[in-house]
mmCIF file of the N, C-alpha and C atoms, coordinates in Angstrom:
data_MODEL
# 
_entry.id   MODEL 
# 
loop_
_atom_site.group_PDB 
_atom_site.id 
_atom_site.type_symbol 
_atom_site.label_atom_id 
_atom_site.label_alt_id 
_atom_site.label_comp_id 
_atom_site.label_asym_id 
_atom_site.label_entity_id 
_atom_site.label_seq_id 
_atom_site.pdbx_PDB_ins_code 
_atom_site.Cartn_x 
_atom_site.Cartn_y 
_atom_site.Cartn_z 
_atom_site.occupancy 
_atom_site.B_iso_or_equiv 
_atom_site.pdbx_formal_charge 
_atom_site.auth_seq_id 
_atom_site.auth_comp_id 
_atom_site.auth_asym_id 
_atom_site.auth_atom_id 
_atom_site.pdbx_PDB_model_num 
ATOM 1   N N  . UNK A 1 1  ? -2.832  -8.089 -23.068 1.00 0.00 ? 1  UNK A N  1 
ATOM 2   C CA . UNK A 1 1  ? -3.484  -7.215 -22.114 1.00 0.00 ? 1  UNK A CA 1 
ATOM 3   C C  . UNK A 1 1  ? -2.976  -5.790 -22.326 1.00 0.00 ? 1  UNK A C  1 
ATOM 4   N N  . UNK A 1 2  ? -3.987  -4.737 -22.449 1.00 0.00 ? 2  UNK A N  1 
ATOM 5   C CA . UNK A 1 2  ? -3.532  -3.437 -22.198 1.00 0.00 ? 2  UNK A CA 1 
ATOM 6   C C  . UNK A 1 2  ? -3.606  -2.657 -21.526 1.00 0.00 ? 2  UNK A C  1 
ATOM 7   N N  . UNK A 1 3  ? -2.285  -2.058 -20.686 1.00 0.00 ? 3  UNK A N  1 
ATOM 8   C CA . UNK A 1 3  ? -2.608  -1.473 -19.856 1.00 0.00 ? 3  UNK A CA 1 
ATOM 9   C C  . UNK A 1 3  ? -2.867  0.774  -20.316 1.00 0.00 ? 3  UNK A C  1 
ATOM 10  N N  . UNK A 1 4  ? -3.599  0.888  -19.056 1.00 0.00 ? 4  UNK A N  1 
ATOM 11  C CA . UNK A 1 4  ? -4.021  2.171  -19.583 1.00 0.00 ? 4  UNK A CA 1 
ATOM 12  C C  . UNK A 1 4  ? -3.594  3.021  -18.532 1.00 0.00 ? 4  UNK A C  1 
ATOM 13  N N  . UNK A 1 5  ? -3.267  4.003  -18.130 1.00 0.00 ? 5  UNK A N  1 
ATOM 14  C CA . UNK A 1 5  ? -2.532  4.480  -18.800 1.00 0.00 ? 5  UNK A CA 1 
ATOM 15  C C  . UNK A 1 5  ? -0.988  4.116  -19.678 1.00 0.00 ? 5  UNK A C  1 
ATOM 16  N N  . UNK A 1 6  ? -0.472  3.976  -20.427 1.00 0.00 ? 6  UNK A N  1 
ATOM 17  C CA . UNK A 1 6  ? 0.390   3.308  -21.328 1.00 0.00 ? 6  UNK A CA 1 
ATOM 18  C C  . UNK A 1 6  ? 1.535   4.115  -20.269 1.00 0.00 ? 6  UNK A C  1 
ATOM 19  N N  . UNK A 1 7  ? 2.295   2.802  -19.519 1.00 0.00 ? 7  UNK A N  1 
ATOM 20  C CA . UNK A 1 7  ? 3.912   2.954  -19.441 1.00 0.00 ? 7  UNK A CA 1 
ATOM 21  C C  . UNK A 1 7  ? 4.554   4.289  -19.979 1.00 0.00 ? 7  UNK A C  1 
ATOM 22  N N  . UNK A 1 8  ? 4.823   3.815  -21.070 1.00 0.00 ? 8  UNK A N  1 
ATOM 23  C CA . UNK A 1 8  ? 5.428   4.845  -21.954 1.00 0.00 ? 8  UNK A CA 1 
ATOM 24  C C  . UNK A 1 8  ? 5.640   6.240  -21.900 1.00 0.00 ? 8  UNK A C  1 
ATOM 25  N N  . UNK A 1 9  ? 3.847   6.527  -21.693 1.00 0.00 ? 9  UNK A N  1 
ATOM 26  C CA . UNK A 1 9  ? 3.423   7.615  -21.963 1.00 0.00 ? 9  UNK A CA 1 
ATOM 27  C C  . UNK A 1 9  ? 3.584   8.240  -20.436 1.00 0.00 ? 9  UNK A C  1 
ATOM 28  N N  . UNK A 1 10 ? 3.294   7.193  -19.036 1.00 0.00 ? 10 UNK A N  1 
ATOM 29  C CA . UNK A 1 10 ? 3.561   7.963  -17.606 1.00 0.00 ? 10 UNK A CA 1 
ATOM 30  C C  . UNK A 1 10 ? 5.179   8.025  -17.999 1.00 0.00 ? 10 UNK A C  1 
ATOM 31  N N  . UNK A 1 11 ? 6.325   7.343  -18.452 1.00 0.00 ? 11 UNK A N  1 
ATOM 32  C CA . UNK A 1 11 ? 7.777   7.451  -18.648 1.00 0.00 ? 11 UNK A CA 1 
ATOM 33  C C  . UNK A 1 11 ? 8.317   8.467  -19.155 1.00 0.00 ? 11 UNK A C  1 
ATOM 34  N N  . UNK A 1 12 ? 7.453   9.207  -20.542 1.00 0.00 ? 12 UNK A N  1 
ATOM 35  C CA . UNK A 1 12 ? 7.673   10.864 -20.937 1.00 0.00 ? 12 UNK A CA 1 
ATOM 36  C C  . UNK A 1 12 ? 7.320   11.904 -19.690 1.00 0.00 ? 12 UNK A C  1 
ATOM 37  N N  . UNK A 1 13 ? 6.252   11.739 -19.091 1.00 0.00 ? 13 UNK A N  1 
ATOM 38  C CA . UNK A 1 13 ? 5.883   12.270 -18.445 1.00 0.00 ? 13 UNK A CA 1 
ATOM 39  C C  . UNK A 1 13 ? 7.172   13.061 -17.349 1.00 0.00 ? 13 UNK A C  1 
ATOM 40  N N  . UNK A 1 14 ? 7.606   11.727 -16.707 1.00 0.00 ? 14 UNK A N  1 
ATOM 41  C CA . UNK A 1 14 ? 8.653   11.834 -15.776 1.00 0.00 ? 14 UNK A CA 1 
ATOM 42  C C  . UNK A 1 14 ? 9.978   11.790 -15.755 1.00 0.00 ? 14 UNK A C  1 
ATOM 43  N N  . UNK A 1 15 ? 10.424  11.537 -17.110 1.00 0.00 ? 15 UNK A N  1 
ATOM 44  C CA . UNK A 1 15 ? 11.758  11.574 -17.463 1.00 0.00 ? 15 UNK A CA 1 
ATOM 45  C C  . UNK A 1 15 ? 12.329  10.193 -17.349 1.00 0.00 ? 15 UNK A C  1 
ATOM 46  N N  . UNK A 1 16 ? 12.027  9.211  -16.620 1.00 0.00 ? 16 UNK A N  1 
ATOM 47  C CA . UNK A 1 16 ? 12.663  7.798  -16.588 1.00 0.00 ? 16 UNK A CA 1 
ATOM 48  C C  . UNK A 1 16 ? 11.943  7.071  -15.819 1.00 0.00 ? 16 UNK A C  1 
ATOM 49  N N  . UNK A 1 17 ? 12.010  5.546  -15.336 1.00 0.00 ? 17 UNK A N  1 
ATOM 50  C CA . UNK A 1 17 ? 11.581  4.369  -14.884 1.00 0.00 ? 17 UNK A CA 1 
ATOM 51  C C  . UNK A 1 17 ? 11.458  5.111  -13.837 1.00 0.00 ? 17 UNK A C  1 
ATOM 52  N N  . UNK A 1 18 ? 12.361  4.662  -12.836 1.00 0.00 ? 18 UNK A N  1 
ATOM 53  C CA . UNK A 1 18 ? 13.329  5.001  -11.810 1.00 0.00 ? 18 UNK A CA 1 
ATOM 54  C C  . UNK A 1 18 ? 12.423  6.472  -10.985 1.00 0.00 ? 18 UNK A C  1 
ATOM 55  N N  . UNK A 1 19 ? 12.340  7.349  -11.695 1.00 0.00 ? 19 UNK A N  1 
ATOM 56  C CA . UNK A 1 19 ? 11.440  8.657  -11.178 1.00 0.00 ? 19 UNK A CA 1 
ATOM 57  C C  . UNK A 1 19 ? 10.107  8.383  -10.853 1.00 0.00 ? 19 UNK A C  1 
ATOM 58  N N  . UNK A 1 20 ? 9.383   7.802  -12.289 1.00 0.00 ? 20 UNK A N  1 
ATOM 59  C CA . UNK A 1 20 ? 7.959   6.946  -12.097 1.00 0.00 ? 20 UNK A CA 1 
ATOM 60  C C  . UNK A 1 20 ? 7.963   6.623  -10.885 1.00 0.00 ? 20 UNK A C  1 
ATOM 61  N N  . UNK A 1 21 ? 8.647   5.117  -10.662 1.00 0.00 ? 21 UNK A N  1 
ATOM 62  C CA . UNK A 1 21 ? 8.507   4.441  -9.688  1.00 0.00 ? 21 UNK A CA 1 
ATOM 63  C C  . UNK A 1 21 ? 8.203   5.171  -7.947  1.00 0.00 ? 21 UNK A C  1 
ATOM 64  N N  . UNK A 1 22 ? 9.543   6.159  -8.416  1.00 0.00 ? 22 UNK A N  1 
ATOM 65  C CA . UNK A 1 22 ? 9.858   6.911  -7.042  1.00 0.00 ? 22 UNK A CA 1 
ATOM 66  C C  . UNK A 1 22 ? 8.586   7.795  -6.600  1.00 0.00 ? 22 UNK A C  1 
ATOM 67  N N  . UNK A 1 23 ? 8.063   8.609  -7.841  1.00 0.00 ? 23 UNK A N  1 
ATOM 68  C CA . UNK A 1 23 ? 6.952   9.610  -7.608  1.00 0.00 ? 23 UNK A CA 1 
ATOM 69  C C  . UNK A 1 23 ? 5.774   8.533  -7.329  1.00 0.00 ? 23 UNK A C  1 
ATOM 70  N N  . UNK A 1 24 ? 5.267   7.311  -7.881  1.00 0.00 ? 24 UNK A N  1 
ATOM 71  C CA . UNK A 1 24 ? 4.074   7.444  -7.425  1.00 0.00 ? 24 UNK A CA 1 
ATOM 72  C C  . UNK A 1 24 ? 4.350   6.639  -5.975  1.00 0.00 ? 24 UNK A C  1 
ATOM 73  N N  . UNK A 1 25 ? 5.424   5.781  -5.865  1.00 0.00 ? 25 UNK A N  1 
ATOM 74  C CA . UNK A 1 25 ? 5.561   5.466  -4.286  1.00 0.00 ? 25 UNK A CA 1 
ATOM 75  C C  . UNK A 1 25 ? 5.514   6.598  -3.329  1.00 0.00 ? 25 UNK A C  1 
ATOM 76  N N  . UNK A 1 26 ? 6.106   7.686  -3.898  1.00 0.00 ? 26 UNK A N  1 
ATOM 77  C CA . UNK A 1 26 ? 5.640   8.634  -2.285  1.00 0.00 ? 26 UNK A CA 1 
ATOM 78  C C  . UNK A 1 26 ? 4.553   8.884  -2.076  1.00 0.00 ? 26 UNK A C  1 
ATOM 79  N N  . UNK A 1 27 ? 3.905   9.764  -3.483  1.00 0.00 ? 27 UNK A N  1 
ATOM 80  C CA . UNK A 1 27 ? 1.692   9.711  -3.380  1.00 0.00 ? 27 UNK A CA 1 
ATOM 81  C C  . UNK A 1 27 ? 1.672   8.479  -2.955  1.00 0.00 ? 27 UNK A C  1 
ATOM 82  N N  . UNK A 1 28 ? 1.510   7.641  -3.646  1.00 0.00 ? 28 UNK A N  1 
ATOM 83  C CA . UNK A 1 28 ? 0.522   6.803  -2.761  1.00 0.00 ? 28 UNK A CA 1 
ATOM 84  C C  . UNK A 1 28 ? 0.946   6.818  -1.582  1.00 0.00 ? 28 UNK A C  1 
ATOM 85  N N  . UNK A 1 29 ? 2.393   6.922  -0.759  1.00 0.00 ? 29 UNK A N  1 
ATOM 86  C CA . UNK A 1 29 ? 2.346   6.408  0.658   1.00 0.00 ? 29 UNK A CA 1 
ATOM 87  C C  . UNK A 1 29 ? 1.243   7.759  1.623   1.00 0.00 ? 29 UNK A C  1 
ATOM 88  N N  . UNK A 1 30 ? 1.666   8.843  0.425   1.00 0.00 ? 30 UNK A N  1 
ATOM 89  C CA . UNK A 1 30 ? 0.682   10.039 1.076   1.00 0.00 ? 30 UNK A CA 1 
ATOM 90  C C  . UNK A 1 30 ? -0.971  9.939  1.213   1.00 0.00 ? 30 UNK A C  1 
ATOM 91  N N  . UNK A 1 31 ? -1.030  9.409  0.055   1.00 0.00 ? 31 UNK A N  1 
ATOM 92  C CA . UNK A 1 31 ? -2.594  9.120  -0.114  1.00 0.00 ? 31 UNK A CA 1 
ATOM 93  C C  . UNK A 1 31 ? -2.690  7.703  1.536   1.00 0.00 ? 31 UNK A C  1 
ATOM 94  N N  . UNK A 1 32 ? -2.261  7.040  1.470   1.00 0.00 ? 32 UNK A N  1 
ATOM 95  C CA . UNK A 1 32 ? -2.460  6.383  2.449   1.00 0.00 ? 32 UNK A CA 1 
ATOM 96  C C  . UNK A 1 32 ? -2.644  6.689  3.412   1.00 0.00 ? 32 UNK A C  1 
ATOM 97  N N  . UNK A 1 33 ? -1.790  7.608  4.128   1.00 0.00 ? 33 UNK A N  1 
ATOM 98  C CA . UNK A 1 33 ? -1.601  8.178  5.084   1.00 0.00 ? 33 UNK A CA 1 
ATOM 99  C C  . UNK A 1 33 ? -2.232  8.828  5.735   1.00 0.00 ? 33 UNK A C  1 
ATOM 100 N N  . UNK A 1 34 ? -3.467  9.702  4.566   1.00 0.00 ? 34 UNK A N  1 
ATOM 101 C CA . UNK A 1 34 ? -4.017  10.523 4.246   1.00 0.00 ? 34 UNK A CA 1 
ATOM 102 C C  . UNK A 1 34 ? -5.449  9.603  5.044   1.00 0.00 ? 34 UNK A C  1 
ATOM 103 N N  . UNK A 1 35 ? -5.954  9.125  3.925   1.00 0.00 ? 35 UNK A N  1 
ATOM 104 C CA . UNK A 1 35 ? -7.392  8.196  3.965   1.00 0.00 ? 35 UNK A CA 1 
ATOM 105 C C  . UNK A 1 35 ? -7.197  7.613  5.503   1.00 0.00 ? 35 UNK A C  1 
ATOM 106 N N  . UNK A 1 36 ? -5.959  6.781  6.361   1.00 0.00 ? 36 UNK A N  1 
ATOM 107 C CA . UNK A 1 36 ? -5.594  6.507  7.714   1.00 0.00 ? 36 UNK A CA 1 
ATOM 108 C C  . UNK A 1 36 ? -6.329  7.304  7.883   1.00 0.00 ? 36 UNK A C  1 
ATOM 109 N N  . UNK A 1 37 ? -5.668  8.751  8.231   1.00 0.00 ? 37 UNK A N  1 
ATOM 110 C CA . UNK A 1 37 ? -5.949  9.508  9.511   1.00 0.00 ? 37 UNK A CA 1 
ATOM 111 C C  . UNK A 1 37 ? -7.159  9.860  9.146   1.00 0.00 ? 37 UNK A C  1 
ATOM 112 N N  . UNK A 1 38 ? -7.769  9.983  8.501   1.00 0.00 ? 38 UNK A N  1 
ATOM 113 C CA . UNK A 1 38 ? -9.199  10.420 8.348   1.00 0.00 ? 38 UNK A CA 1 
ATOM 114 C C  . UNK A 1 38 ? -9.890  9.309  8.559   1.00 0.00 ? 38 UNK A C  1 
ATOM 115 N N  . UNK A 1 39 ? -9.717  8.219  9.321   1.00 0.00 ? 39 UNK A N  1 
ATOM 116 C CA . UNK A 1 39 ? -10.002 6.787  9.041   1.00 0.00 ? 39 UNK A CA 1 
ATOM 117 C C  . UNK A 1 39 ? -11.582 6.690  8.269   1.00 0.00 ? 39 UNK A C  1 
ATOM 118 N N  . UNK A 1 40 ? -10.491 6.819  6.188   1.00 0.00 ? 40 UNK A N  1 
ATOM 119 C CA . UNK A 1 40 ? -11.798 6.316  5.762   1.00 0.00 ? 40 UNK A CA 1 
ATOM 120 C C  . UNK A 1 40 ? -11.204 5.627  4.825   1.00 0.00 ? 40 UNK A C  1 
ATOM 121 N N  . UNK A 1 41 ? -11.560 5.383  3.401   1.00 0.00 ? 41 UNK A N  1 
ATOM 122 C CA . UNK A 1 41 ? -11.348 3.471  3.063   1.00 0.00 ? 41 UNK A CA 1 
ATOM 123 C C  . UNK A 1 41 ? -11.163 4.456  1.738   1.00 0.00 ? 41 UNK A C  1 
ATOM 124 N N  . UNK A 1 42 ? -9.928  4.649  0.912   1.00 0.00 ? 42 UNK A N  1 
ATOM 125 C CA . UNK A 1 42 ? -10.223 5.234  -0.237  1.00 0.00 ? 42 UNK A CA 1 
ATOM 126 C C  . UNK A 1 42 ? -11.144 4.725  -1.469  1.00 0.00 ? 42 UNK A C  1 
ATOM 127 N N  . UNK A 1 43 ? -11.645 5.546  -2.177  1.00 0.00 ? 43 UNK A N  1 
ATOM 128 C CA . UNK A 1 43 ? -12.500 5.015  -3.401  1.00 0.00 ? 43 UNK A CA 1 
ATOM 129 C C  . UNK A 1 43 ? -11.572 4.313  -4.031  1.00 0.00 ? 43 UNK A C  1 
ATOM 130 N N  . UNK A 1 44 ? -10.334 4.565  -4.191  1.00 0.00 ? 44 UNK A N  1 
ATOM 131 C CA . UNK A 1 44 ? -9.396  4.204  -5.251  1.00 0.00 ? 44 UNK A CA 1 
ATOM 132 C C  . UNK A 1 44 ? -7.827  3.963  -4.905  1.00 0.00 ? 44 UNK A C  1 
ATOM 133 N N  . UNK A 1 45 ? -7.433  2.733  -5.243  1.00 0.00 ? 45 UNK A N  1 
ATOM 134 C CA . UNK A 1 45 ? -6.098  2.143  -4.544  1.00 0.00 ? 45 UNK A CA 1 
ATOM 135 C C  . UNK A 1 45 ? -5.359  3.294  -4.789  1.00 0.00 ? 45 UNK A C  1 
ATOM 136 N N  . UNK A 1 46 ? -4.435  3.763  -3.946  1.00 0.00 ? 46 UNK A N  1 
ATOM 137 C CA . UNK A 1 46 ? -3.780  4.552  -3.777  1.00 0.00 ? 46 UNK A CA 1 
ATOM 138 C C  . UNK A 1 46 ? -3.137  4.845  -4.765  1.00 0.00 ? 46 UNK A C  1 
ATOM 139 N N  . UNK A 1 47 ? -2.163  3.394  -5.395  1.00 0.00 ? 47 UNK A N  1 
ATOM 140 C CA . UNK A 1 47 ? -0.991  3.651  -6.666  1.00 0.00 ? 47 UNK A CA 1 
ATOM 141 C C  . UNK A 1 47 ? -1.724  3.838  -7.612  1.00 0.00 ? 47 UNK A C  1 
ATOM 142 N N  . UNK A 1 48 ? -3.290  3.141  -7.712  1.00 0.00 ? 48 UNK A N  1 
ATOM 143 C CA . UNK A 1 48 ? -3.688  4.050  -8.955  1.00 0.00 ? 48 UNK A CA 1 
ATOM 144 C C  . UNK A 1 48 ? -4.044  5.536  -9.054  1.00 0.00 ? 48 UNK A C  1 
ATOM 145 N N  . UNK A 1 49 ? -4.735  6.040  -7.600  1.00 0.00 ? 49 UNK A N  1 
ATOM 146 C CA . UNK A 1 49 ? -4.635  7.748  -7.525  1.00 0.00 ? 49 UNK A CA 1 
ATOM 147 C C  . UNK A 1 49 ? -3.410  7.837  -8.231  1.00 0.00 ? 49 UNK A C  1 
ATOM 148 N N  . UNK A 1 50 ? -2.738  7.740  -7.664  1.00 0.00 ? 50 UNK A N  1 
ATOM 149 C CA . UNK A 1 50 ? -1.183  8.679  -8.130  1.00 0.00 ? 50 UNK A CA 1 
ATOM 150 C C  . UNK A 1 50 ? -0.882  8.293  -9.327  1.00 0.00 ? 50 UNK A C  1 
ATOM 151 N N  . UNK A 1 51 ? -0.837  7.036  -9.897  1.00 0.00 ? 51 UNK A N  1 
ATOM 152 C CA . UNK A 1 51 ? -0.893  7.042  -11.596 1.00 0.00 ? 51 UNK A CA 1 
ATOM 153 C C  . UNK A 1 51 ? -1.163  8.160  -12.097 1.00 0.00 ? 51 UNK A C  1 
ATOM 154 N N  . UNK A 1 52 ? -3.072  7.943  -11.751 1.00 0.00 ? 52 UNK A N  1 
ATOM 155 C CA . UNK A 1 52 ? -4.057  9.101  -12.345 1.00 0.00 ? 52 UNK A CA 1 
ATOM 156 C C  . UNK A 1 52 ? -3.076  10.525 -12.445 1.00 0.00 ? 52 UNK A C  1 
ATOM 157 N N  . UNK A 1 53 ? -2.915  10.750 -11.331 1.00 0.00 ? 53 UNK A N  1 
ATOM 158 C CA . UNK A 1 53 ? -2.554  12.284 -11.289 1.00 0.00 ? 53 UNK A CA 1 
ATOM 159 C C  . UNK A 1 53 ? -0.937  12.092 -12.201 1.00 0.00 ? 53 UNK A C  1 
ATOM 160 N N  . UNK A 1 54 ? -0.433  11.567 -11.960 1.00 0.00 ? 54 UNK A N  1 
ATOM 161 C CA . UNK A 1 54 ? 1.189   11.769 -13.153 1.00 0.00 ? 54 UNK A CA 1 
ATOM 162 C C  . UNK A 1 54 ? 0.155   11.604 -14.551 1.00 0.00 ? 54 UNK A C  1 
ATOM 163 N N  . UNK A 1 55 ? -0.678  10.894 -14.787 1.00 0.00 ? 55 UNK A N  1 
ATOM 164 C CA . UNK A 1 55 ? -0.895  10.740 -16.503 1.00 0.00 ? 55 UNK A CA 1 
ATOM 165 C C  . UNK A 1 55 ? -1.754  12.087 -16.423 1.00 0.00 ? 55 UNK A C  1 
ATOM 166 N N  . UNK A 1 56 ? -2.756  12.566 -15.531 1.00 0.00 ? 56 UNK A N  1 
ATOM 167 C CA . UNK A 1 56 ? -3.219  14.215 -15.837 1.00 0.00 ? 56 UNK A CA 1 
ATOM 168 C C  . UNK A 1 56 ? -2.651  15.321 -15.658 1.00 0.00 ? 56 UNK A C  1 
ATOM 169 N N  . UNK A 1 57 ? -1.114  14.853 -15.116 1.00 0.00 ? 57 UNK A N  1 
ATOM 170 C CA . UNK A 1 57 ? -0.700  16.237 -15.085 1.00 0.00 ? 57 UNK A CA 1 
ATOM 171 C C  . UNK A 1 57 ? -0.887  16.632 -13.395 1.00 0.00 ? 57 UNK A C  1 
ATOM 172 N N  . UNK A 1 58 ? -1.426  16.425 -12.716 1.00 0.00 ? 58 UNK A N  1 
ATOM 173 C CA . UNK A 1 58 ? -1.362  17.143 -11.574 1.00 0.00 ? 58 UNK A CA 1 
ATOM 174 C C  . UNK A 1 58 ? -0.290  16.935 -10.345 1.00 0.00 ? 58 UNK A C  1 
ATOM 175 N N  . UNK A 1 59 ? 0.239   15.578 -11.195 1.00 0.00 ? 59 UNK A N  1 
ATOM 176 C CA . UNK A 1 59 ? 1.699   15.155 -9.920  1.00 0.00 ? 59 UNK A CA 1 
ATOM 177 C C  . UNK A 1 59 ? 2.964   15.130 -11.491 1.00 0.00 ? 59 UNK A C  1 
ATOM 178 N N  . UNK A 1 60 ? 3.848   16.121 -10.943 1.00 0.00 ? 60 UNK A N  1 
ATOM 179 C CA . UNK A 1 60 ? 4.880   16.265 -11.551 1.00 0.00 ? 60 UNK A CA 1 
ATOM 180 C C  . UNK A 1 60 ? 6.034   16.331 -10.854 1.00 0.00 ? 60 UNK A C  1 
ATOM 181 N N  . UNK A 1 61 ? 7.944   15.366 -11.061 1.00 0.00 ? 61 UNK A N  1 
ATOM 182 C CA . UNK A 1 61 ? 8.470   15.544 -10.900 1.00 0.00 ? 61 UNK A CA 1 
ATOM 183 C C  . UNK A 1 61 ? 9.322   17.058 -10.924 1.00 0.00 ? 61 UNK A C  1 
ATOM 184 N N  . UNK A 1 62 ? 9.944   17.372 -9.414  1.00 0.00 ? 62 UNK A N  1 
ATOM 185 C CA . UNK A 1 62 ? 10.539  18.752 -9.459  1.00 0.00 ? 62 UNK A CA 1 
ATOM 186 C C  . UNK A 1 62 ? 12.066  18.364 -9.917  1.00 0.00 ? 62 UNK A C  1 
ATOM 187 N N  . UNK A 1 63 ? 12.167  19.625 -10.773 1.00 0.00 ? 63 UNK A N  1 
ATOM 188 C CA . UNK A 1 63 ? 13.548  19.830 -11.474 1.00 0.00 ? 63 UNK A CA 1 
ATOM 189 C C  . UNK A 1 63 ? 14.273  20.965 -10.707 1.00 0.00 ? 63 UNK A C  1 
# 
């Protein structure tokens, strides 16, 4: 099975496992949070939004 966006490639992105993990658990808890209060049903599971955005670039760990 392959997954897409490739591990690897979100792992350069962010510098380690451990960061990954951490960054897209907070988006998504935001995205959640988010779609709640607006009570509407997202198009797209949350942890994959936030994937999306670490593999395009638009969610980046701060240094």
């Amino acid at each position: 099975m392959m997954l897409y966006p490739p591990v690897a490639d979100l792992v350069d992105k962010t510098g380690s496992r451990y960061q990954l993990v951490n960054l897209v658990a907070r988006r998504a808890r935001t995205l959640s949070a988010q779609a709640q209060e607006r009570e509407e049903t997202p198009e797209k599971k949350p942890v994959s939004a936030a994937i999306d955005e670490v593999y395009t670039g638009k969610l980046s760990v701060k240094k």
